[in-house]
SEKOL-314985 format. One line per field, with one value per residue (C-alpha): y, z, x; residue number from 0; residue in three letters. Coordinates in pm, 1 decimal. Example, Ala and Ser with C-alpha at 12.3 -4.5 7.8 and 13.67 -1.06 7.14 Angstrom:
2
Y = (-450.0_-106.0)
Z = (780.0_714.0)
X = (1230.0_1367.0)
pos = (0_1)
code = (Ala_Ser)
end
This chain:
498
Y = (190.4_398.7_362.7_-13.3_-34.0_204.2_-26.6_-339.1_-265.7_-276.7_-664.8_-600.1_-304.4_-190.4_162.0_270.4_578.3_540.8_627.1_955.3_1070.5_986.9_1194.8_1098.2_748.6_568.3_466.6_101.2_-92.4_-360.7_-154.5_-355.7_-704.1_-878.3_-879.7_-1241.4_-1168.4_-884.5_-1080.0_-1367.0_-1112.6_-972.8_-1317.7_-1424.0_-1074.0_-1121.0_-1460.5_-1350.9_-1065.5_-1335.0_-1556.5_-1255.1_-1062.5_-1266.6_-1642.6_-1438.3_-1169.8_-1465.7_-1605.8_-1258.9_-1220.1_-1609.9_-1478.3_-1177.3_-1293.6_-1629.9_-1398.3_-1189.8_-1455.7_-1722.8_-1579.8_-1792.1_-2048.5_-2005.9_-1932.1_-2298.2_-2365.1_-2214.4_-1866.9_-1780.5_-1990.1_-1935.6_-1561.8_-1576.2_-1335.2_-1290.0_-1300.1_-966.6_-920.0_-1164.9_-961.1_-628.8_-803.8_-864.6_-527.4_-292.9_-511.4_-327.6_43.7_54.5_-107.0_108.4_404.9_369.9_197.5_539.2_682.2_367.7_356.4_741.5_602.9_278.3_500.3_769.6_479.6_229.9_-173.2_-319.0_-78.8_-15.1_-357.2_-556.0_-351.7_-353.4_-744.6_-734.4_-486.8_-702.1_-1016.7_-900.6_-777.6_-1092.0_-1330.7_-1078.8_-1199.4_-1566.8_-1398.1_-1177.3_-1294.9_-1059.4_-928.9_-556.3_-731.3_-886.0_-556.8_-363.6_-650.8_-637.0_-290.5_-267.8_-596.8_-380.9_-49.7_-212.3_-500.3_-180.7_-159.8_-497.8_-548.0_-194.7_-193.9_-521.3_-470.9_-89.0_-208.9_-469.4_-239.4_-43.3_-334.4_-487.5_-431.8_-359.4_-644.0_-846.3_-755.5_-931.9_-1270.2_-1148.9_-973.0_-1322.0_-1523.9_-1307.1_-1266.8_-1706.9_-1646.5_-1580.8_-1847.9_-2057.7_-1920.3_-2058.7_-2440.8_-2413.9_-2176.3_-2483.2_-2771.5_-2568.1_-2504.4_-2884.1_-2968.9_-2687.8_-2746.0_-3037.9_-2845.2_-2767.6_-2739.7_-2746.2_-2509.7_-2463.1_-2254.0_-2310.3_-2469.7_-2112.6_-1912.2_-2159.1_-2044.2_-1665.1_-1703.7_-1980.0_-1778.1_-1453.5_-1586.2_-1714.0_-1387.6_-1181.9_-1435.7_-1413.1_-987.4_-994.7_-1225.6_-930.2_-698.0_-865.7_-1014.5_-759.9_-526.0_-166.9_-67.6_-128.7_183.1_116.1_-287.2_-399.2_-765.5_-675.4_-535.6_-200.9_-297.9_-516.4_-145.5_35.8_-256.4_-271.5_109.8_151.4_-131.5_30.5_362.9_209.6_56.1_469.5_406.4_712.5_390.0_360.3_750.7_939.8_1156.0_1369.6_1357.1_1678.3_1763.0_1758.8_1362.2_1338.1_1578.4_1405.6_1098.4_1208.7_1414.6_1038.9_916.1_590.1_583.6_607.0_340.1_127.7_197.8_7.5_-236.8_-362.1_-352.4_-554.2_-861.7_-749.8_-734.3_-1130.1_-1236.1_-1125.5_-1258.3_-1575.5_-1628.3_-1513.6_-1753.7_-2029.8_-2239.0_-2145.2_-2218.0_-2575.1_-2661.9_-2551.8_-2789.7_-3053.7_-3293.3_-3275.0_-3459.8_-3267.3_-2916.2_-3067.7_-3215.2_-2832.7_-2665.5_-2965.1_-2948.9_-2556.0_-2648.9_-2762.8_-2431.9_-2227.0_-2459.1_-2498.1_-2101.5_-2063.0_-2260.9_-2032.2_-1718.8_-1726.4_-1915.7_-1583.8_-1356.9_-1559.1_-1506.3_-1176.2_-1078.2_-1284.8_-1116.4_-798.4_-814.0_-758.5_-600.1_-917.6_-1140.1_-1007.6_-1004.7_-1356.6_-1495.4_-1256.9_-1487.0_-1797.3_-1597.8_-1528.2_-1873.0_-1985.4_-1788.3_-1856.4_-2226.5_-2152.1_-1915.7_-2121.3_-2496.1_-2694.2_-2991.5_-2985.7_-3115.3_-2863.8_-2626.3_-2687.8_-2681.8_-2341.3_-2298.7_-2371.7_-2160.2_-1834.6_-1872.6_-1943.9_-1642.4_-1388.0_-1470.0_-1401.6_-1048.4_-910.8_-960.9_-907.4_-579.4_-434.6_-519.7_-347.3_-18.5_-17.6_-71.4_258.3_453.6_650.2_804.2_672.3_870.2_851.9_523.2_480.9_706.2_491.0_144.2_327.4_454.9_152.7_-155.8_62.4_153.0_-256.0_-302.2_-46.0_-291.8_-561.3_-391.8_-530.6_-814.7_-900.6_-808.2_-1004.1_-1354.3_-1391.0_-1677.6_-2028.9_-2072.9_-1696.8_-1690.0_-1253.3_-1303.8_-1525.9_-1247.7_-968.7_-1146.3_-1179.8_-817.7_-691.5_-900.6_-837.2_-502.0_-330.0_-621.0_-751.2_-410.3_-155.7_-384.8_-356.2_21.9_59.4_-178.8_40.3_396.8_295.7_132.9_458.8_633.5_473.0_561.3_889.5_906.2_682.7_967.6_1274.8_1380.8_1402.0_1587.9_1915.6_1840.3_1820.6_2202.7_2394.1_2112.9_2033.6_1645.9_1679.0_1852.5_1618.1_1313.4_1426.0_1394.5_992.7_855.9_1153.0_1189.2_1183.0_856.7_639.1_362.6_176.2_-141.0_-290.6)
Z = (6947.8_7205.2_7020.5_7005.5_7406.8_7454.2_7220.5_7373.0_7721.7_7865.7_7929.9_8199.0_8455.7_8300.6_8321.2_7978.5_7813.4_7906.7_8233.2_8197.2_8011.3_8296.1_8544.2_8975.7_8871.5_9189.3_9190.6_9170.9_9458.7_9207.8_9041.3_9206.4_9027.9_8720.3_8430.1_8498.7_8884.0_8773.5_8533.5_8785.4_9046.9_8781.6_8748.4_9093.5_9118.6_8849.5_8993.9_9359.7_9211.9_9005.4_9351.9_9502.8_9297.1_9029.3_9200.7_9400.7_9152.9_8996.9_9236.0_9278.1_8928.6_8886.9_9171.3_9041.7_8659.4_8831.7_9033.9_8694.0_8487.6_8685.8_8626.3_8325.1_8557.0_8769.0_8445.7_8339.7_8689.9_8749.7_8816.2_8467.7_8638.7_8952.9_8956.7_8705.6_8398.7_8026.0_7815.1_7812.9_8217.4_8210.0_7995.7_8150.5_8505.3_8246.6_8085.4_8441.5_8537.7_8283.3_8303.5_8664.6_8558.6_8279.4_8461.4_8752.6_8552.6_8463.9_8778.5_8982.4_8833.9_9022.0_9328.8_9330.0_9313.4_9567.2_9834.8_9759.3_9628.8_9949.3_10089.2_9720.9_9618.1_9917.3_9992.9_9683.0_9706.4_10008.3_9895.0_9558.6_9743.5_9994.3_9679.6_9541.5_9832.8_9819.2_9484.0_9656.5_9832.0_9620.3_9553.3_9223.8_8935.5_9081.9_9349.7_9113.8_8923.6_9258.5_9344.7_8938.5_8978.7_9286.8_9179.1_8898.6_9061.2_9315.3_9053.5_8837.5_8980.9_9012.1_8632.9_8487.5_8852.5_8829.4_8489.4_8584.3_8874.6_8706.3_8416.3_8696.4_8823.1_8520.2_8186.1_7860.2_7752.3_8049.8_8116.1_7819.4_7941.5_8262.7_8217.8_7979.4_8298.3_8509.9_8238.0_8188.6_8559.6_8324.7_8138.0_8413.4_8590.1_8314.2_8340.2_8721.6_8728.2_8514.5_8752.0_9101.2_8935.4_8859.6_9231.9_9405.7_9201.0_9413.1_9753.5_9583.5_9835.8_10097.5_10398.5_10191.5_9939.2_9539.0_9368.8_9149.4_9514.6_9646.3_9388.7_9425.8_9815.7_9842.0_9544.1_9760.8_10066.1_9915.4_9787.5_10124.3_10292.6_10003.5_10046.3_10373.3_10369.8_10076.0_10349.1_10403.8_10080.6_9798.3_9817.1_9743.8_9443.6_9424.6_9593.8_9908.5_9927.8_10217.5_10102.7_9927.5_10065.1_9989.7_9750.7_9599.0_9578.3_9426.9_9164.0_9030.1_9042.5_8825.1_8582.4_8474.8_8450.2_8188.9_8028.8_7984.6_8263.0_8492.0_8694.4_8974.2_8988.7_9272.1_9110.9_9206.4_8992.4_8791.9_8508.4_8262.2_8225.5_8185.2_7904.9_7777.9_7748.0_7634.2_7302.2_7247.0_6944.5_7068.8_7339.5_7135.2_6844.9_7172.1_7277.7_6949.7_6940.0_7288.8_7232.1_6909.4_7192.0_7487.5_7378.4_7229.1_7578.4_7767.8_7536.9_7510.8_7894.4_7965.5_7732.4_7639.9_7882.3_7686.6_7352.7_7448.8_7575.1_7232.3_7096.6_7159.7_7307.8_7660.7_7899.0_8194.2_8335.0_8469.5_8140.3_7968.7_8268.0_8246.1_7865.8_7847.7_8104.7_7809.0_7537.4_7890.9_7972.1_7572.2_7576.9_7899.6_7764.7_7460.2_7641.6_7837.3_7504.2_7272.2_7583.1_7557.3_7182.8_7210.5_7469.3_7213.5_6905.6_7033.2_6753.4_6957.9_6676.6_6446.9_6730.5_6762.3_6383.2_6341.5_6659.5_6605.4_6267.0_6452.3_6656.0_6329.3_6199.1_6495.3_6507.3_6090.7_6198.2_6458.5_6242.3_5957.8_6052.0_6205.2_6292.9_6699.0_6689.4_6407.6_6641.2_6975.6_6783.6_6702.2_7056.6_7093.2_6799.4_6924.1_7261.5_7105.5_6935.4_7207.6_7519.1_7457.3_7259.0_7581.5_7761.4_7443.7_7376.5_7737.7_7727.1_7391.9_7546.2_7834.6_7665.0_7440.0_7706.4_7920.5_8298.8_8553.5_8590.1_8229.0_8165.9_8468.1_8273.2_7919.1_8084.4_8263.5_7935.9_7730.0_7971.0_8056.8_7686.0_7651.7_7898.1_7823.6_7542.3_7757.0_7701.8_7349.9_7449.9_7690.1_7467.6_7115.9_7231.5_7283.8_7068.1_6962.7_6747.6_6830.1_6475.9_6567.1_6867.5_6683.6_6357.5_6587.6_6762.1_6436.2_6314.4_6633.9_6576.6_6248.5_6206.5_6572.6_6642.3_6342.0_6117.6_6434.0_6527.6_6145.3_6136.7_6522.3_6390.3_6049.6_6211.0_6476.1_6218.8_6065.5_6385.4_6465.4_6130.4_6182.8_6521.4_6376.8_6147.6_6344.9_6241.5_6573.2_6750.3_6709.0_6958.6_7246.6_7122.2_7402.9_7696.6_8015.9_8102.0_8337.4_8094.0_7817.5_8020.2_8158.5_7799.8_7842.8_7501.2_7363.4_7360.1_7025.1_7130.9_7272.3_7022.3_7031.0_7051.2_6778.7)
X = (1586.3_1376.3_1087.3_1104.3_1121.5_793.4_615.1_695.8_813.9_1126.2_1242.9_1488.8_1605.7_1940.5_1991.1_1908.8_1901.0_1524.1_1592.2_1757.4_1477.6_1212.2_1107.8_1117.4_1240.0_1335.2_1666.8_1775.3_1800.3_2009.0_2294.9_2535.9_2390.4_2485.9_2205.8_2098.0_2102.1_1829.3_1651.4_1631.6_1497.6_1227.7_1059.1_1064.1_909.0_620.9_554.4_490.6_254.6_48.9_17.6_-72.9_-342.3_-469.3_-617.3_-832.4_-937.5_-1060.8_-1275.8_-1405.1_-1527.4_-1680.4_-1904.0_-1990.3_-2054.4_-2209.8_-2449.3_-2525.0_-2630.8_-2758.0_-3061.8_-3099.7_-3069.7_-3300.5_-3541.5_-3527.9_-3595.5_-3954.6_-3878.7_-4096.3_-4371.9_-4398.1_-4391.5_-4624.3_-4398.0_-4387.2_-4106.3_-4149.7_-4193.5_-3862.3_-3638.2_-3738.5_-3563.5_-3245.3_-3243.6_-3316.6_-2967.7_-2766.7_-2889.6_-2813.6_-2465.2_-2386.2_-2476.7_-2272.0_-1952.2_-1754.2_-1776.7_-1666.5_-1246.9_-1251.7_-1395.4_-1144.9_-858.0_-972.0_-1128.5_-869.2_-923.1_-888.0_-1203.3_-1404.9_-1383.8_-1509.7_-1741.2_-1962.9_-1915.6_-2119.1_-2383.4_-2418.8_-2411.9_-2736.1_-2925.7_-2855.3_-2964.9_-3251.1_-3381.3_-3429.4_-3698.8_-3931.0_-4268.6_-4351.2_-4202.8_-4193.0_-3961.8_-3742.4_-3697.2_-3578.1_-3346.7_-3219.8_-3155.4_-2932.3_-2766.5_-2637.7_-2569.0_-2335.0_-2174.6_-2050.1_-1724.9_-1601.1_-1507.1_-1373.3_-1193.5_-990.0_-874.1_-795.5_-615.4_-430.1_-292.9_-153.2_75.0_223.8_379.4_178.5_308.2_221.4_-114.2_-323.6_-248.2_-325.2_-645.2_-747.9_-699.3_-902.1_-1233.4_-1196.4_-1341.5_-1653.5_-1680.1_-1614.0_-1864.9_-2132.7_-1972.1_-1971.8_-2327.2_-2485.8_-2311.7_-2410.6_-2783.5_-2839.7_-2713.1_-2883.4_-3176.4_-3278.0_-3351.4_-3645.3_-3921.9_-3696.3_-3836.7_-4127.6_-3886.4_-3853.5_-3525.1_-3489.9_-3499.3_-3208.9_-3009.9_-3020.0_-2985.6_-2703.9_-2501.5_-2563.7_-2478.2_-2141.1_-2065.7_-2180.1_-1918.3_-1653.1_-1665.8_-1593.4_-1334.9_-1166.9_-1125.0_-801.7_-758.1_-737.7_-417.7_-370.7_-180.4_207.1_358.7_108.4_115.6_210.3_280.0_610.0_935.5_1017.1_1293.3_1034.8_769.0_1058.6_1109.5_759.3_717.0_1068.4_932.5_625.6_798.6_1037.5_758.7_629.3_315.4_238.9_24.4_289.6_276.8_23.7_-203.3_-474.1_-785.3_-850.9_-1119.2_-842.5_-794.3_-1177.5_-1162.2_-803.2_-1010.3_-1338.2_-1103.2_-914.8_-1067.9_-957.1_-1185.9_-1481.3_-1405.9_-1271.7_-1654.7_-1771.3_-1562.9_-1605.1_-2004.3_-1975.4_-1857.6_-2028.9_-2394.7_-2333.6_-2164.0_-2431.2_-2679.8_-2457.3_-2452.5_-2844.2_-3008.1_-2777.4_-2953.4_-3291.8_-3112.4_-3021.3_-3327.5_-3494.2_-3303.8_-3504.9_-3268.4_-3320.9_-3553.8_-3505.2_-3368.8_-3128.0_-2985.6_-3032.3_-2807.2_-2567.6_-2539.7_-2462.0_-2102.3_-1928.6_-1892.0_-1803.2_-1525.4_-1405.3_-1430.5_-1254.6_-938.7_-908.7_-931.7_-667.0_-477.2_-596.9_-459.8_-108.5_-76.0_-156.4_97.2_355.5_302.6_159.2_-117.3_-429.4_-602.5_-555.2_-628.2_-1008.2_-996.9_-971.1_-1152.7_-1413.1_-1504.1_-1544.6_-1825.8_-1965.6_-1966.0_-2089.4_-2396.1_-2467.8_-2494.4_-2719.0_-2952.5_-2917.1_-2923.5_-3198.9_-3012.1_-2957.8_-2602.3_-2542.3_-2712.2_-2525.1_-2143.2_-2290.1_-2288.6_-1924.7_-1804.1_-2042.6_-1826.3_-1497.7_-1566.3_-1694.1_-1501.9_-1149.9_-1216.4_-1380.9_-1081.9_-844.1_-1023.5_-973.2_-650.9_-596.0_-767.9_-593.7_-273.8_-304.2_-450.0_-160.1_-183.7_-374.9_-715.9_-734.1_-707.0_-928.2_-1226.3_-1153.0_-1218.8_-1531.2_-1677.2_-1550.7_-1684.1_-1992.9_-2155.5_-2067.0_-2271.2_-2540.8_-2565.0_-2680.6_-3012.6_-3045.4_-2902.8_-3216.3_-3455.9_-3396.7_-3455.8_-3808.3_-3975.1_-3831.4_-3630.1_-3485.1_-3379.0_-3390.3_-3129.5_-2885.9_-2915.1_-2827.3_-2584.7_-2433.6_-2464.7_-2325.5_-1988.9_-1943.5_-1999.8_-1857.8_-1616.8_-1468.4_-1515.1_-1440.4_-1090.7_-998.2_-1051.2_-896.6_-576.2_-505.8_-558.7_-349.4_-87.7_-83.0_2.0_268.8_478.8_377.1_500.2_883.4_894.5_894.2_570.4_446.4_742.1_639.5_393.8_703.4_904.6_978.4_851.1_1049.9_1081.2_788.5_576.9_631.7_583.1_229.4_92.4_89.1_-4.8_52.2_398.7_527.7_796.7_445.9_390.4_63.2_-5.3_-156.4)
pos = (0_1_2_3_4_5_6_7_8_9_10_11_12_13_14_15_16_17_18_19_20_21_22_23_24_25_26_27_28_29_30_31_32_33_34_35_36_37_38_39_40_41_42_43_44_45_46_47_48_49_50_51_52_53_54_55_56_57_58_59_60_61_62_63_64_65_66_67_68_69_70_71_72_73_74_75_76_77_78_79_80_81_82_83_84_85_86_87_88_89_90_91_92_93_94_95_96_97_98_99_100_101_102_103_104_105_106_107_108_109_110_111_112_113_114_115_116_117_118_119_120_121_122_123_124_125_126_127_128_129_130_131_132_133_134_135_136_137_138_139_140_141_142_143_144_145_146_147_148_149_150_151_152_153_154_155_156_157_158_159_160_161_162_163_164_165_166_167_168_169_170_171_172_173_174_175_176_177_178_179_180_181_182_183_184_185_186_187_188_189_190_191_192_193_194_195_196_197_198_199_200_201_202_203_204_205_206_207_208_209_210_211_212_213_214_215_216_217_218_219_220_221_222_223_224_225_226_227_228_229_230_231_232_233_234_235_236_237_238_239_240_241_242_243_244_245_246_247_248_249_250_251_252_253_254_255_256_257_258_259_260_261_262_263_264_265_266_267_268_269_270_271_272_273_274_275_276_277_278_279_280_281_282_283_284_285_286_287_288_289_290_291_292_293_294_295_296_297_298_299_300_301_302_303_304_305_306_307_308_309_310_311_312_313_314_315_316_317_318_319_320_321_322_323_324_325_326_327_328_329_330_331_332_333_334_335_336_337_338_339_340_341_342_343_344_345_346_347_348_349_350_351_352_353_354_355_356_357_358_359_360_361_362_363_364_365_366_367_368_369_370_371_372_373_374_375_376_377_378_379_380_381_382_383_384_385_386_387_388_389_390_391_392_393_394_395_396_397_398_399_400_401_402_403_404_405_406_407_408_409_410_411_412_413_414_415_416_417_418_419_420_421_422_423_424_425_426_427_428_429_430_431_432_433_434_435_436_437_438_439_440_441_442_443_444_445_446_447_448_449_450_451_452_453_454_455_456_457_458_459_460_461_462_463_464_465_466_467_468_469_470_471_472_473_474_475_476_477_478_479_480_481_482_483_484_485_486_487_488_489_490_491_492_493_494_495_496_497)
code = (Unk_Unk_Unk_Unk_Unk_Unk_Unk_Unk_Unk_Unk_Unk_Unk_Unk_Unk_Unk_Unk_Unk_Unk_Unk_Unk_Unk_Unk_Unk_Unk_Unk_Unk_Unk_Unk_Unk_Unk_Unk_Unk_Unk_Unk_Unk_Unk_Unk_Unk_Unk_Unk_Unk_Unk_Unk_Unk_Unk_Unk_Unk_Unk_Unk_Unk_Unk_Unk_Unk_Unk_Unk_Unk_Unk_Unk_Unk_Unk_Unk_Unk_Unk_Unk_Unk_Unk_Unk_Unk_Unk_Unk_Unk_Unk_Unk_Unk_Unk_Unk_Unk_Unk_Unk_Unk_Unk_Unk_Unk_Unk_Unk_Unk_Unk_Unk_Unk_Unk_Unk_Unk_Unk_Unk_Unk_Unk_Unk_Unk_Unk_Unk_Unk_Unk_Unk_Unk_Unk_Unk_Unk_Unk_Unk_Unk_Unk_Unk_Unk_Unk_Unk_Unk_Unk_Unk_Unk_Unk_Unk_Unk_Unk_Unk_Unk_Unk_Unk_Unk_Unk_Unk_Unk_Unk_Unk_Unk_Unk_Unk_Unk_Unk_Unk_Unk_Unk_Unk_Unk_Unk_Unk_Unk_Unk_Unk_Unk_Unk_Unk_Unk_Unk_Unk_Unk_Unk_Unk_Unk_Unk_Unk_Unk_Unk_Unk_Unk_Unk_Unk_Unk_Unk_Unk_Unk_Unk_Unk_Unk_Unk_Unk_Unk_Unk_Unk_Unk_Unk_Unk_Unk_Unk_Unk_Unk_Unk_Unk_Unk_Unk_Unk_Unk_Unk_Unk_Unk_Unk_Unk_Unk_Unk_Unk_Unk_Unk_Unk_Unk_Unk_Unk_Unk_Unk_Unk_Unk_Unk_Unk_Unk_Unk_Unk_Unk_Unk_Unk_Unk_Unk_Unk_Unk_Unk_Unk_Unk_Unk_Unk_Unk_Unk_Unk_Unk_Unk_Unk_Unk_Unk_Unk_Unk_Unk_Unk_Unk_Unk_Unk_Unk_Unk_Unk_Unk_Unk_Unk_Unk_Unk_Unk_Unk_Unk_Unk_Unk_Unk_Unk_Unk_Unk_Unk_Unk_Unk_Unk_Unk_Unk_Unk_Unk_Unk_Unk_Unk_Unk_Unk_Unk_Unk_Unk_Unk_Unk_Unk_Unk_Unk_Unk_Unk_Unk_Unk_Unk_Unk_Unk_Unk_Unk_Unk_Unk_Unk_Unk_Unk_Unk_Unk_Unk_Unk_Unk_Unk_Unk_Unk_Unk_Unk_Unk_Unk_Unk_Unk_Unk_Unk_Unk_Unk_Unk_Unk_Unk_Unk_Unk_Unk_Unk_Unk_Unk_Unk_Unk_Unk_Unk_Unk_Unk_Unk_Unk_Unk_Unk_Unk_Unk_Unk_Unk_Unk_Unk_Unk_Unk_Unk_Unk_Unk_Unk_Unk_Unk_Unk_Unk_Unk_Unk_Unk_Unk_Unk_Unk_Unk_Unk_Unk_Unk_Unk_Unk_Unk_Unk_Unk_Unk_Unk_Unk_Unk_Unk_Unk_Unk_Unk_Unk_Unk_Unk_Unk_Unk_Unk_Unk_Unk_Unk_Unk_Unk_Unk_Unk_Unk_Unk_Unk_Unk_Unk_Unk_Unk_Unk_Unk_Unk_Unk_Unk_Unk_Unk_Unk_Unk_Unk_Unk_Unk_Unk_Unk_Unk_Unk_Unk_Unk_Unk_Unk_Unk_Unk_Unk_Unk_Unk_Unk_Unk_Unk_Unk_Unk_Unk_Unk_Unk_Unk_Unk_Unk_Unk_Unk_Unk_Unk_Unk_Unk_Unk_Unk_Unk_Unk_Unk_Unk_Unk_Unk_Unk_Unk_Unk_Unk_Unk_Unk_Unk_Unk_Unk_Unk_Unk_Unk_Unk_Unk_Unk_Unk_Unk_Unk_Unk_Unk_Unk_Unk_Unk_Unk_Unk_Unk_Unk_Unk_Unk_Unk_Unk_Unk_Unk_Unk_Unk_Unk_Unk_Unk_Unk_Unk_Unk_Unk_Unk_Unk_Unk_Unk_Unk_Unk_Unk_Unk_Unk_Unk_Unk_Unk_Unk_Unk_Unk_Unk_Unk)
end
């Protein structure tokens, strides 16, 4: 029955036969309490870490994806106009965003760990919040570039850092519902990005300054404010927090380690986890999978504005930012309802299978169909599609991926090739009725998303008998404890999650 506990996680503290064969496991500050005493304990303990990390994590990342996007915004809004670009001058601002993110992204998980979250994290909030308030202020497209680029040099940590960080506080089986509440942050930011647009909209002209600029600076300012106020608001991870008891540490530390996670461990950073990761096929099929949803989302959240307005429907920008709250919200709902599921049955692979088709139906109607209503329940279906297999896919990586700088390197390579994508995805909507965007869009999810999960679910599949067989044992002859536990996923009694 070992095997069956590694693959799902242990459900209570015990003292199994698990724990004699782990290595430096703290002992249990609960030996002398019944099962349901333990068990009652263990929730109260998951609940105080949910108050603790995750509502504010939240907030974090609706500013950051709000401060990414609302570009498209401010596009609708005269930005186009006023600084006098192209489409093509306009999606060169959107594509110089995601080099500088992509190329930073790997590095950052290294630089979390080594600086700590409660010093990395609020400190590229305020960095990305001035370059932000600095777009409300630039008077050519050359400006807007250098403000584009720094916006996504100093944004690069926030995402592949939270879901990092997260992984290395709960369960395997815990953290997809977890991780699907933090990304809804995104598509709430597009309901709440379209609802603060409309109102902030209206101070156009006010101090001589256009409705678009408002936006940048306001948003910035809020997330200038919002960084600071981190410094004492984002916590360290669990053998350093200071807001739990040191009972409470040595709980959350033992859980993971039953649950076969090095995360609670301290390790130093050496060469040999960037090469562990950069030899895990995983990684790299991970890599296609999570661009086959992250090149749609971002050209899902960057023109969806655009799209309704093509529609035809609307009398006003106002209308056109107010009309694109609806498919976030819808998509936000399901995310975190996809993230349950998957925590439930464990089937994360079959989980982007399936939602990955609604993505793809979505996008035929809007390709296909001329009919606005048609068009705009496109709109829903393309998010219901994309939204929760960004966070579902993360999850999945991060799930498979064993010892804490290595898993750190995955989600950096993983989240930042997705978002290297983001460079098609500002560059294939360009003329009414963007029949080329919505046909790429397409292509991308069915051929990385839904075809890379079905390869990623079978090899893995495979694996795992492999593994129940003994096949993989071999790998463990003549190993101490401490030897054999170092390897992470690679230990032959590590099942994956499929």
């Amino acid at each position: 029955m070992m095997d069956d506990r590694v693959e799902r996680g242990s459900t209570n503290d015990t003292g199994s036969h698990d724990e004699k064969m782990l290595v430096d496991l703290p002992s249990n500050p609960d030996t002398h309490l019944s099962v349901e005493e333990r068990e009652a304990i263990d929730r109260r303990l998951l609940w105080k870490l949910d108050l603790k990390l995750l509502p504010w994590l939240c907030f974090l990342y609706l500013l950051a994806f709000l401060d990414r996007t609302n570009i498209g915004n401010a596009k609708i809004a005269g930005l186009s106009v006023d600084l006098d670009l192209s489409p093509a001058a306009y999606n060169a601002t959107l594509t110089i965003f995601f080099v500088s993110y992509a190329v930073f992204e790997p590095v950052t998980n290294v630089l979390l760990k080594k600086l700590r979250p409660s010093v990395f994290i609020p400190i590229i909030m305020v960095l990305w919040g001035v370059s932000m308030l600095s777009m409300g202020f630039v008077t050519n497209w050359s400006g807007l570039m250098a403000a584009r680029w720094f916006l996504g040099l100093t944004e690069a940590g926030l995402f592949p850092g939270v879901n990092y960080y997260l992984s290395c506080w709960y369960r395997r089986s815990e953290f997809g519902i977890r991780a699907a509440i933090f990304f809804s942050a995104a598509a709430l930011s597009g309901s709440f990005g379209g609802l603060l647009a409309a109102g902030i909209e209206q101070m156009d002209g006010t101090a001589g300054i256009a409705g678009w600029a408002w936006i940048f600076i306001l948003e910035g300012l809020l997330t200038v404010i919002v960084g600071i106020i981190s410094f004492w608001m984002v916590y360290d991870f669990p053998d350093e927090a200071t807001f739990l008891s040191e009972d409470d540490r040595t709980r959350v530390v033992r859980r993971l380690r039953l649950d076969k996670q090095a995360s609670a461990d301290h390790e130093e950073f050496q060469t040999l986890y960037l090469w562990q990761a950069l030899k895990d096929w995983k990684m790299w099929l991970g890599m296609a999978i999570y661009m086959g949803c992250d090149m749609p989302l971002y050209a899902f959240s960057l023109f969806l504005p655009t799209i309704i307005q093509d529609l035809g429907w609307n009398t006003s920008v106002v209308r056109s930012q107010l009309m694109s709250v609806p498919p976030y919200a819808v998509a936000a709902l399901f995310t975190v309802a996809i993230g349950f599921i998957a925590d439930r049955t464990r089937q994360r692979g079959l989980c982007n299978i399936l939602v990955s088709l609604l993505g793809v139906a979505g996008f035929s109607m809007l390709l296909g169909s001329g009919d606005p209503a048609v068009r705009y329940v496109g709109t829903f279906l393309g998010a219901l599609g994309i939204y929760p297999c960004i966070s579902n896919t993360i999850t999945w990586m991060a799930n498979n991926t064993e010892g804490v700088y290595k898993r750190g390197v995955v989600l950096g390579f993983v989240i930042g090739w997705g978002n290297l994508n983001g460079v098609v995805s500002s560059n294939i909507y360009i003329d009414s009725p963007f029949l080329e965007g919505h046909g790429v869009v397409m292509g991308y999810m069915a051929v990385f998303l839904f075809g890379g999960s079905v390869l990623m679910t079978l090899l893995l599949r495979r694996e795992n008998r492999i593994r129940r067989s003994g096949g993989r044992d071999h790998w463990v002859t003549g190993m101490s404890p401490g030897e054999i536990d170092k390897l992470g996923d690679e230990r032959p009694d590590f099942m994956y999650t499929l």
